[in-house]
C-alpha positions in Angstrom: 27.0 9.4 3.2 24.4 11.1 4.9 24.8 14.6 6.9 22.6 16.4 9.0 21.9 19.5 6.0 19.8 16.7 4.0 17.7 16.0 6.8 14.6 18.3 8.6 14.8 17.4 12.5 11.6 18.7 14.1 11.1 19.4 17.9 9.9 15.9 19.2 13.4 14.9 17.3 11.6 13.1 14.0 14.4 13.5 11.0 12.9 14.1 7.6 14.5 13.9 5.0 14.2 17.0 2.9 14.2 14.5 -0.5 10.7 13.2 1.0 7.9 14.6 -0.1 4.8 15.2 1.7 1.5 16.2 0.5 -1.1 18.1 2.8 1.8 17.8 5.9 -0.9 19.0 8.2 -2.6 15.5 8.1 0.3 14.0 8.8 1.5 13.4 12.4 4.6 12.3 13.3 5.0 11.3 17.4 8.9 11.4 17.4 11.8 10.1 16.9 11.2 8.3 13.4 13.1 8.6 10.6 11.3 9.7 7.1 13.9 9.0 4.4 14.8 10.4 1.1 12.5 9.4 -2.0 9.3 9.1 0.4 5.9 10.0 -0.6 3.1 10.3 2.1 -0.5 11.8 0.3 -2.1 13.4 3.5 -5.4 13.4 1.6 -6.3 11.9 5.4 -5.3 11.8 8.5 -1.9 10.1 8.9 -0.7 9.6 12.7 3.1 8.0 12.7 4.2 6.6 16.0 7.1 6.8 17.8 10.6 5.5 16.6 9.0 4.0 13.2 11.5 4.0 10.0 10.2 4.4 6.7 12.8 3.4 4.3 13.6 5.2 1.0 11.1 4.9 -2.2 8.0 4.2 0.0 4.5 5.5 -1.1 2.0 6.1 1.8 -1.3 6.6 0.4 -4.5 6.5 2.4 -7.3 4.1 1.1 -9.7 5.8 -0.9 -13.7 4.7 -0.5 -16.8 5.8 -2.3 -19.3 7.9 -0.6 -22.1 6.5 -2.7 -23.0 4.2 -5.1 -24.8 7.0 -7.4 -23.3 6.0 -10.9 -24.2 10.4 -11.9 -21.6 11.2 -8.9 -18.2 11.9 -10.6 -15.2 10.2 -9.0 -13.7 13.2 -7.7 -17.0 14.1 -5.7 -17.7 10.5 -4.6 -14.7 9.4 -2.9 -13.2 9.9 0.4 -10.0 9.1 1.9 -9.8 7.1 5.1 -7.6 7.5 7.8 -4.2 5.5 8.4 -2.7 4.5 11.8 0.9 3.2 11.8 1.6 2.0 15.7 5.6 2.7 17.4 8.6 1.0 16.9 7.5 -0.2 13.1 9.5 -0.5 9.8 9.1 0.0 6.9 11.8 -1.3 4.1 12.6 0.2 1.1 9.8 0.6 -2.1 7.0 -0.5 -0.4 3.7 1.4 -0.8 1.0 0.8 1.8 -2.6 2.1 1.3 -3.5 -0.3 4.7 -6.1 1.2 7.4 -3.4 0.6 9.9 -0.5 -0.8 10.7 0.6 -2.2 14.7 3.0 -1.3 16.5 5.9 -3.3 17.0 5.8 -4.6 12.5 8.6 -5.4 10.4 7.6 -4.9 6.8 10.0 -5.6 4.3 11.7 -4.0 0.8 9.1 -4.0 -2.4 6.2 -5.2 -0.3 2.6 -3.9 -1.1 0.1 -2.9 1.3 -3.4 -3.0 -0.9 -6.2 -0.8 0.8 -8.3 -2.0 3.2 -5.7 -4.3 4.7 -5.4 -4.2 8.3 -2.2 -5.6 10.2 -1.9 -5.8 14.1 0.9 -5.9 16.7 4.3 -7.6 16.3 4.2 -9.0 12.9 6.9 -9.4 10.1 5.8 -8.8 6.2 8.4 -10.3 4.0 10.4 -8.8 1.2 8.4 -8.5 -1.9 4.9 -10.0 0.0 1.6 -8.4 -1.3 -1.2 -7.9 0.9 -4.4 -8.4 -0.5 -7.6 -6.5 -0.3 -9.3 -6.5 2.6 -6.6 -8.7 4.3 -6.1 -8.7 8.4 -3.3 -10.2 9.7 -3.6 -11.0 13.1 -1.1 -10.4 16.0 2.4 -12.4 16.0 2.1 -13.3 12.6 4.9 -13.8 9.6 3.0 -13.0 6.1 5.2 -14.0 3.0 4.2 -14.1 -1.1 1.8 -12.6 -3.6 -0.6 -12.7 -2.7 0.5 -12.8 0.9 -0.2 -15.6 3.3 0.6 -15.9 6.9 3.2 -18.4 7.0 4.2 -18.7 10.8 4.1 -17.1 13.7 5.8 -15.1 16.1 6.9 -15.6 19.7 5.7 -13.2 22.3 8.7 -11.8 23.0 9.4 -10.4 19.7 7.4 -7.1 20.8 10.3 -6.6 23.3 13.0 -7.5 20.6 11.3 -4.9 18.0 11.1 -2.2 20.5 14.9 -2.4 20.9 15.9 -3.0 17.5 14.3 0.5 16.8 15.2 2.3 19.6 18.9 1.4 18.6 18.7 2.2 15.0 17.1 5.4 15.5 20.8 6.0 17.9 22.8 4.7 15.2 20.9 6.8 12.3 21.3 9.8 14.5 25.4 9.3 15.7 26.2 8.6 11.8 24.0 12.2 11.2 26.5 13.8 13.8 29.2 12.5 12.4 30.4 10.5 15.7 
């Protein structure tokens, strides 16, 4: 059972839960009305920007991609590596121990329980990542797509109309998360 004491609601009425934890939180931006849920870990060694209405599930890692500044071999690591910024677009979930180092994630995305997100992958609007897919390097997954295995493939597509049907799935979970909170 959840209750409103385990969870931080800011003013544009994100709840965090206070299990998460959140490294650097002044990278991190959060548009409202998401849901950050116990057991979460976002590294805001970058700039994170969260949309509106997104879930992220508990046990999810979110940690920015991590580049070289230069391919000096005398640089140590430390001094030769920078971390890129990561987009995640509105009305997007993400299930339960999943860790995404993506550039960015669309809005309107479905991505399932135990999925990885390697860096460098890129995934548009109104797409569905499977339970327990893994994203490869350097992957993009185009619009309306359906990405399933390890490593992950797109294995369908999507009908326009899902945006629509994400959009309301997210809007109405995010009212059911906060009634249960009230207790109503």
């Amino acid at each position: 059972m959840t209750d409103s004491s385990s969870y931080i609601q800011t003013t544009t009425q994100n709840y965090v839960s206070r299990a998460a934890t959140i490294h650097n939180p002044s990278s991190v931006r959060i548009k409202g009305k998401s849901i950050v849920s116990s057991g979460v870990t976002i590294h805001g060694n970058a700039t994170i920007q969260i949309g509106r209405y997104c879930h992220i599930d508990e046990g999810v890692v979110i940690q920015p991609t991590v580049v070289p500044i230069s391919s000096d071999p005398l640089l140590e690591t430390k001094e030769n590596e920078k971390s890129l910024q990561m987009i995640i677009g509105s009305y997007t979930t993400i299930g339960p121990n999943t860790t995404v180092s993506s550039l960015s994630i669309g809005s309107n995305v479905r991505i399932g329980k135990n999925c990885i997100l390697s860096p460098r992958s890129k995934i548009f609007d109104c797409c569905i990542v499977e339970d327990g897919a893994v994203i490869p390097e350097d992957m993009i997954v185009p619009p309306f797509s359906r990405v399933a295995g390890n490593p992950g493939r797109i294995v369908g597509s999507l009908p326009e109309c899902c945006g629509g049907e994400f959009v309301e799935k997210c809007m109405c979970d995010y009212g059911l998360f906060v009634k249960r909170l009230e207790g109503r």
